[in-house]
C-alpha positions in Angstrom: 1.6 63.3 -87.6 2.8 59.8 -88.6 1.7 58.7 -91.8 0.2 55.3 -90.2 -2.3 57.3 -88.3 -3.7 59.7 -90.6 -4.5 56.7 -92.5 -2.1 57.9 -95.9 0.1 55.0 -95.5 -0.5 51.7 -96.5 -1.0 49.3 -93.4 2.2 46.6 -93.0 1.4 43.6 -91.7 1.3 42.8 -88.2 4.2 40.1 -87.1 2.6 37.2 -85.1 2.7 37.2 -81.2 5.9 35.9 -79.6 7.4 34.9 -83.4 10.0 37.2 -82.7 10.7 40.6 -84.3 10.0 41.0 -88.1 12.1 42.0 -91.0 12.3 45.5 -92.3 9.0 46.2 -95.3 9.5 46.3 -98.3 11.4 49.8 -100.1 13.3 50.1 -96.6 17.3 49.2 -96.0 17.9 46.2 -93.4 17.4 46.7 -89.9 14.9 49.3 -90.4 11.9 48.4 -88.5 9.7 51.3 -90.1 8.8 53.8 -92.5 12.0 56.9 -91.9 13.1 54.2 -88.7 15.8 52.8 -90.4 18.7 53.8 -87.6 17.0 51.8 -84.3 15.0 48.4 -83.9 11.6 48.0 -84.2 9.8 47.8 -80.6 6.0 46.7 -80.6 5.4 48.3 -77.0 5.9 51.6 -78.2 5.9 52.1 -81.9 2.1 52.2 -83.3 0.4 49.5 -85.5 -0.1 49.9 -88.8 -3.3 51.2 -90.4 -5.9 48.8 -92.7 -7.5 45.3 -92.4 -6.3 44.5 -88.9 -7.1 40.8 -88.1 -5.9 41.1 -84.3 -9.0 41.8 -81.8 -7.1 43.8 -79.5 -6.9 47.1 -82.1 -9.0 49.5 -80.5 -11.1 51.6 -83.5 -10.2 54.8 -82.6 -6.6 54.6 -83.8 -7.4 53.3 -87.5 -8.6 55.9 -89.9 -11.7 54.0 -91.4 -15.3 55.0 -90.0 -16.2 51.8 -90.6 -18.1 49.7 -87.8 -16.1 47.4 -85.9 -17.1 44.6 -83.8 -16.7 44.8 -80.0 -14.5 43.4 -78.3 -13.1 42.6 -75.0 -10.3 44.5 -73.4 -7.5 42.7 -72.8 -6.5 41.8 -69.0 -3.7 44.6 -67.4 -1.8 44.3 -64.6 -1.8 46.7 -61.7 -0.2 49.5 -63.8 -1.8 49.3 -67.0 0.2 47.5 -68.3 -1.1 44.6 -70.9 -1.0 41.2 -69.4 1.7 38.6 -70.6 0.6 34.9 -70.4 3.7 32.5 -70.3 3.2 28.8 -70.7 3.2 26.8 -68.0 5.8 24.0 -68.4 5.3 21.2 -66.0 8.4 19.1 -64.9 8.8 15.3 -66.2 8.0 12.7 -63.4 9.3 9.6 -63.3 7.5 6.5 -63.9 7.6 5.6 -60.3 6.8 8.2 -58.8 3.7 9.0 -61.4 2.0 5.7 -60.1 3.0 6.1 -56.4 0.6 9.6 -56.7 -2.8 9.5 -56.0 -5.4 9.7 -59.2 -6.5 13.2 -58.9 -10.3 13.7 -58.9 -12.1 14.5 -61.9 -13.3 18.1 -61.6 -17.1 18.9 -61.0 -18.4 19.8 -64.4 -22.0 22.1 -64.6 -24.0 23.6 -62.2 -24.8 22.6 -58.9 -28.2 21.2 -59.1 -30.0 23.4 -56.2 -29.0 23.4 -52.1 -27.3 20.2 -50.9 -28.2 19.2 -47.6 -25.0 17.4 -45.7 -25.6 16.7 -41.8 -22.3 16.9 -39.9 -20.7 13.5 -39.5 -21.6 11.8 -36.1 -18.8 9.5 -34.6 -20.5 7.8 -32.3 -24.1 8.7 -30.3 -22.9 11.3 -27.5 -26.0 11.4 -25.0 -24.4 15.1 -23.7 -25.3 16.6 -27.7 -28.3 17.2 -29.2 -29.7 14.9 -31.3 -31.3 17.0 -33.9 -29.3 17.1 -37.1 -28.4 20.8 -38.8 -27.8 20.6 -42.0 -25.2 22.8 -44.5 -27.1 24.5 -47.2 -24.8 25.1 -50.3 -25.7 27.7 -53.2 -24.6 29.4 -56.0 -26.3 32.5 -55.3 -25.1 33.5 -51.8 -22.7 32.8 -48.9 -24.3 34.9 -46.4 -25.6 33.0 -42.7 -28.7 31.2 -43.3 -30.9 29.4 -40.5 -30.7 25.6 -40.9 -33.5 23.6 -41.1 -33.9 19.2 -40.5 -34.2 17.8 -44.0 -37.2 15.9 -44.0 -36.9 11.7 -44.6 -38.6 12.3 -47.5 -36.7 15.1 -49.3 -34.0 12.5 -49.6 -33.4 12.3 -53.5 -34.7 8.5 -55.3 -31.0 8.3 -56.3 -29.9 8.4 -53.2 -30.2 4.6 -52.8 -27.0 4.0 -52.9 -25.8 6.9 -50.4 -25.7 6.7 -46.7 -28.8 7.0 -44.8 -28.7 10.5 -42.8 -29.2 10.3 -38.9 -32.4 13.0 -39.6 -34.1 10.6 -41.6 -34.0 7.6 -39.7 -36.7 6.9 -37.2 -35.6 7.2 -33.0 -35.1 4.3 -31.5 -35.4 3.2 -28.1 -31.0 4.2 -27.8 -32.3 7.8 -28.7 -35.0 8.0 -26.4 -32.7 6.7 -23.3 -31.5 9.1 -20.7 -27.9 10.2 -21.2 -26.1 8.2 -18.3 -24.4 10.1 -15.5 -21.0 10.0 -14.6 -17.5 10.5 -17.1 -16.2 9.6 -20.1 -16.0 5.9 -19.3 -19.5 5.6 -18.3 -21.1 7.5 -21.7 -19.0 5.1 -23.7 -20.2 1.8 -21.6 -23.6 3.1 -22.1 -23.4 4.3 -25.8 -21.8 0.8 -26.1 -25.0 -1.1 -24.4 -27.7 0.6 -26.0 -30.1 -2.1 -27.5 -29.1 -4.5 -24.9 -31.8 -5.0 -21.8 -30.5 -3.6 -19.0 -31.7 -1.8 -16.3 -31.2 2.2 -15.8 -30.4 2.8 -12.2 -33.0 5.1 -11.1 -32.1 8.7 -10.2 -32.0 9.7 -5.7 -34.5 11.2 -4.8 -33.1 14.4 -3.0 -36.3 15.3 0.2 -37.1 18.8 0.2 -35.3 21.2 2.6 -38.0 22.4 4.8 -39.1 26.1 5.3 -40.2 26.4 8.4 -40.2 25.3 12.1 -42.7 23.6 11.7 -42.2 21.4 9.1 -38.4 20.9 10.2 -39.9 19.4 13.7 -42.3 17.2 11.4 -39.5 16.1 9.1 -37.4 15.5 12.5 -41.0 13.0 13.6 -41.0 11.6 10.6 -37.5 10.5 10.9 -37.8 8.9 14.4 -38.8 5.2 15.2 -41.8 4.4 16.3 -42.1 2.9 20.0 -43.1 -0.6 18.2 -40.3 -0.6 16.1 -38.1 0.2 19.0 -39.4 -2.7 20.7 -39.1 -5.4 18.1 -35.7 -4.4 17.6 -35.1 -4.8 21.3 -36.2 -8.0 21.2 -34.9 -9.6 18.3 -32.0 -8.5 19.7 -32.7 -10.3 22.9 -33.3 -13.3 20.6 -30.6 -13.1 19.0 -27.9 -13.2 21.9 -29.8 -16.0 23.8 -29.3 -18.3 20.6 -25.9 -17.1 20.7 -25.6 -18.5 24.1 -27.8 -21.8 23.6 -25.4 -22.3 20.6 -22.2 -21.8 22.8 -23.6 -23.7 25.3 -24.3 -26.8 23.3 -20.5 -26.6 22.0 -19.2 -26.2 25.7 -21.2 -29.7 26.5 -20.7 -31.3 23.3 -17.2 -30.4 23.0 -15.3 -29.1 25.3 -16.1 -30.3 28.6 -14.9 -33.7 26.7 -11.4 -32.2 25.9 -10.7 -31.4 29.0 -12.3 -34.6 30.4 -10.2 -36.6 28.5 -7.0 -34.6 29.6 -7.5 -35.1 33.3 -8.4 -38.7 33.4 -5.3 -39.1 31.0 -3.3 -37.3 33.5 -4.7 -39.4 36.4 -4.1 -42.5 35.2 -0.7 -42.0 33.7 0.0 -40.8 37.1 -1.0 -44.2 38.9 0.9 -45.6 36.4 4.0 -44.0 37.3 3.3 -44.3 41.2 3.1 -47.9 40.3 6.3 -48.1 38.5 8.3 -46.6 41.4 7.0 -48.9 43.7 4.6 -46.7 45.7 2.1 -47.7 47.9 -1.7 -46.9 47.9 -3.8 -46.5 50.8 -5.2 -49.3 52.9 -8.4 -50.5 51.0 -11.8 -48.7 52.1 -9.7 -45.7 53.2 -9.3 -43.4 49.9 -10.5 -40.3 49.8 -13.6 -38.8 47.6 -11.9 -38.2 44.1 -8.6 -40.0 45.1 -7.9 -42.1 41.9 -7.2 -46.0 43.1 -7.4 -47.7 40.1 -7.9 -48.5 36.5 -10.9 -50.0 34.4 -10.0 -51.7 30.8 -13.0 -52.0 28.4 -11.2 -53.3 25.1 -14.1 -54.1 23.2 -15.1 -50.1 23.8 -11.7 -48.7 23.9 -12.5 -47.4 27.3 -9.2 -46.9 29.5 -10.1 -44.6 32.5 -9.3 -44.0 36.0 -11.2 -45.3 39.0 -11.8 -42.9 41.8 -13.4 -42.7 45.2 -17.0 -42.0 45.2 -19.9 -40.7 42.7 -19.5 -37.5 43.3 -20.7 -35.4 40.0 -18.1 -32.5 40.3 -15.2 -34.5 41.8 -15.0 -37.6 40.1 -17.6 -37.9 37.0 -17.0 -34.3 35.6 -13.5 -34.8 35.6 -14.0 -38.3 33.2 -13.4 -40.5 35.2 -15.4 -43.8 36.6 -16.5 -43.3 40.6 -17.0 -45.8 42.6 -20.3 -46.5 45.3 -18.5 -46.2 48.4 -20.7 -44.1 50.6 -23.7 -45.1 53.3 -26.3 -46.9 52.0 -24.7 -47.3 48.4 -21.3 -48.7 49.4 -20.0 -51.8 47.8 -17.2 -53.8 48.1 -13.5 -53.6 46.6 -12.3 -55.9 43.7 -10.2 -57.8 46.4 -13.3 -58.7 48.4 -13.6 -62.4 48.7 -17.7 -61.6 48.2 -19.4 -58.7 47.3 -20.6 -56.5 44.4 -17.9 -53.7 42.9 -20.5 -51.2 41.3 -19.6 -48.4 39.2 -20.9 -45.4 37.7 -19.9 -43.4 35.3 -21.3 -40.8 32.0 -22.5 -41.6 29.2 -22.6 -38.2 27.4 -20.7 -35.3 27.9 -17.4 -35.0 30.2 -15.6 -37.5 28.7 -18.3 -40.0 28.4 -17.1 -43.2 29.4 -19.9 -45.4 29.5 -21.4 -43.7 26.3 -21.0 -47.6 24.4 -21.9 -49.9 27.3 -25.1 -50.7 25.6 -23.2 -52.9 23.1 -21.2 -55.0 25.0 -22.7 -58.8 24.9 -22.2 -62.0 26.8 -18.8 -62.9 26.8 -17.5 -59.5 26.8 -14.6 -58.8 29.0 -13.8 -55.7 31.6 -10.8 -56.1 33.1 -9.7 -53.6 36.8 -6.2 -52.4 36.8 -4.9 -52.2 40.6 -1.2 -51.8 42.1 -1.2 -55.3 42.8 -3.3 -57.4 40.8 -5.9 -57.5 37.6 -8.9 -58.5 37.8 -11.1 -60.2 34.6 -15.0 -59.6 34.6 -17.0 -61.4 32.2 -20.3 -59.4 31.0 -23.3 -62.0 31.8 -26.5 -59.9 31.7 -27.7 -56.1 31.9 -30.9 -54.2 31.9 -31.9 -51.5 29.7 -33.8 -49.0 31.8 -34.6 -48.9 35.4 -35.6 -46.1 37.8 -32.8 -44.0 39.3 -34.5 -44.9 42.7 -33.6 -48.8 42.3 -30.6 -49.7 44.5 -31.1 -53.2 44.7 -29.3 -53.4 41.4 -25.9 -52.8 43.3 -26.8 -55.1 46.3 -24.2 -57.8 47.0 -26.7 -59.9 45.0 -28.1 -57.5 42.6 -31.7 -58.1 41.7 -32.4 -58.5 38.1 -28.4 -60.1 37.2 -29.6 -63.0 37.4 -27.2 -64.2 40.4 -28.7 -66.2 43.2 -25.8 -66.3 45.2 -22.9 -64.3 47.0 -20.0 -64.2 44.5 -17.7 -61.7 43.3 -19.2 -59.4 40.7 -18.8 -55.9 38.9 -22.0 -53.7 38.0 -21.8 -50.8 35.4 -24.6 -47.8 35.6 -25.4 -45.0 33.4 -28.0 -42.4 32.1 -30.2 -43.6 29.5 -31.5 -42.4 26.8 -28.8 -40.2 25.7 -28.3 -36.8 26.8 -30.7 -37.2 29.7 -30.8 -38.9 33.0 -34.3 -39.7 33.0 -33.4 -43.3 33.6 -30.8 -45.9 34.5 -28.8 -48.6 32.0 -27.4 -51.6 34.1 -24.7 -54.0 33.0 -23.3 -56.9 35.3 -20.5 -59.3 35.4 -18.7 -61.8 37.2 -15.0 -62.4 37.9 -12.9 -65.1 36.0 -9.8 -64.4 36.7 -7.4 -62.7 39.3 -3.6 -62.1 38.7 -1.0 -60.7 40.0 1.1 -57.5 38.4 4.1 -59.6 38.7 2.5 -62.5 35.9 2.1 -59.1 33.0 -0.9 -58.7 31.8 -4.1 -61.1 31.5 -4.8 -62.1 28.1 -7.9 -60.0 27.5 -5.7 -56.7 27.3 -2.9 -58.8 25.0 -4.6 -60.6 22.6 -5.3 -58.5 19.6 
């Protein structure tokens, strides 16, 4: 037995931890490291510690020889085979300046207990109407981590020194974006109306989906229910018939307004350029009195109106006056005489609405007016004298040789202009008469009512 364990020995004193190894004790040659161990190195793993006052708190009381009572004491950590532990010091590298004040300040750490379960509601981006909106909390202890069952935190178990925290969705009261129904349709549409909430806008109400019927006999009900009633079917029909018969009173009106004076106005254009041109060449017209119905024979000059139109044969309404141009009273009882009568009364008629209106103006002209009568040979120059407003259609006498009402008492050479009256009927008759002051040939030009200004 070694003399440091039975306790004969006096006890050497223990070298301090990591001070390196100690010098030989006293009475022993250099490089000994103990008592008879003067031929090897002292190891402190293996060779035993001395016996007496130990200091250290790691001698265990069974190897010292005193029976004296000695504290207790923890053992020291080991490592997976027994071994004792061996702390090293941690040296931590130098950083420099720069990059010590690019770092971020770490946190202080949390210093005490936990002062009981903290309730923390998950973090809501944004309301999602598709999610719940009740709010489970995380309950965090020191005694367990086992599952637990999450309960809403109640507004008021909010801590007083919480004033400065962030109000928790579970304590706030709902408001009317809470109580809304989630929208239908995608992404797009939740955000639109997570985005609108608070705003007054209206929710588009949800279709109503009928109920599939079960049996034969509600099917044929359903199928009743669906079908018009013989009233409906009716006023259907005829605001339908309504409705295509002021389609047609509306084309009609533009026919008569409209187009019958286009095309009018492009055959009495044609007619008279074609006179014109029969003229130029040097053709000759038929013997007076012997031109056919609708056969154009002349020209009629209004330039106070603007009125240049053809003269045809007769009053026919589809023949001459349809076609826009100004017919002559040629047949039994109503024929008058020719501009190259010596005597007589040239009377003409012609429309005053519709079909190339000629006459529409005649109301204006005054005294004085002239009205001069284009012919292959000569012109003739009326000058307006009188007229009459209304008269019966009936009244002939107003295109006698000496019409009755002009205001002529004698046989002379005049011109009488007739028309409907008022507008857009032929109710009545408008009257305008004139005599002749003038007579010259083609060969002389013009008179000077068509040159002068």
């Amino acid at each position: 037995m070694r003399p440091e364990q039975d306790g004969s020995g006096a006890a050497a004193p223990e070298p301090p931890r990591g001070s390196g190894p100690a010098g030989p004790p006293a009475g022993q040659p250099a490089g000994a490291t103990g008592p008879g161990r003067a031929d090897r190195e002292y190891d402190p793993l293996t060779d035993p510690l001395p016996t007496g006052s130990h200091s250290s708190p790691w001698f265990r009381a069974e190897h010292s020889g005193s029976t004296a009572p000695q504290p207790a004491v923890q053992d020291p950590p080991r490592d997976w085979y027994g071994r004792e532990a061996v702390y090293e010091p941690i040296v931590t590298p130098a950083v420099p300046p720069e990059t010590a004040a690019a770092r971020e300040p770490i946190p202080e750490p949390i210093t005490g207990p936990i002062p009981g379960p903290i309730a923390e509601p998950f973090p809501e981006p944004g309301p999602d109407p598709e999610r719940s909106t009740a709010v489970f909390p995380v309950v965090r202890d020191d005694e367990t981590v086992g599952l637990r069952i999450a309960e809403a935190a109640p507004a008021s178990s909010a801590p007083a020194s919480s004033a400065t925290a962030p109000s928790s969705p579970a304590s706030s009261a709902p408001t009317d974006a809470d109580r809304a129904p989630a929208p239908l349709g995608g992404r797009a549409e939740r955000r639109k109306a997570a985005r609108g909430r608070g705003r007054k806008s209206a929710t588009p109400a949800e279709p109503v989906i009928p109920a599939i019927p079960r049996t034969r006999m509600e099917a044929r009900l359903a199928a009743r229910a669906l079908k018009d009633s013989p009233a409906v079917i009716a006023s259907r029909a005829i605001g339908e018939i309504f409705i295509s018969l002021g389609v047609l009173m509306l084309l009609f009106v533009t026919y008569q307004l409209w187009w019958t004076n286009v095309r009018a106005h492009q055959e009495a254009s044609g007619t008279a350029h074609s006179l014109q041109d029969n003229w130029a060449k040097g053709g000759k017209n038929s013997a007076p009195g012997a031109f056919e119905p609708g056969q154009g024979f002349a020209i009629i000059h209004i330039p106070k109106l603007d009125v240049v139109v053809p003269i045809a044969e007769g009053v026919s309404k589809t023949k001459v006056l349809d076609r826009g141009m100004v017919g002559h009273y040629s047949e039994g009882k109503l024929k008058t005489a020719m501009p190259s009568a010596k005597t007589g009364n040239f009377a003409l008629a012609g429309h005053r609405n519709t079909h190339g209106e000629p006459f529409r103006y005649i109301n204006k002209l005054k005294d004085g007016d002239k009205v001069v009568v284009e012919t292959q040979d000569d012109y003739y120059t009326y000058e307006v004298t009188s007229r009459l407003a209304q008269t019966s259609p009936s009244n002939v006498s107003v295109i006698q040789p000496v019409p009755v009402g002009s205001g002529f008492t004698r046989p002379g050479r005049y011109i009488t202009l007739t028309t409907c009256t008022p507008e857009f009927t032929s109710t009545y008759r408008m009257v305008v008469w004139g005599k002749m002051v003038d007579e010259r040939p083609r060969s002389k030009g013009m008179p000077e009512a068509l040159t002068a200004g």
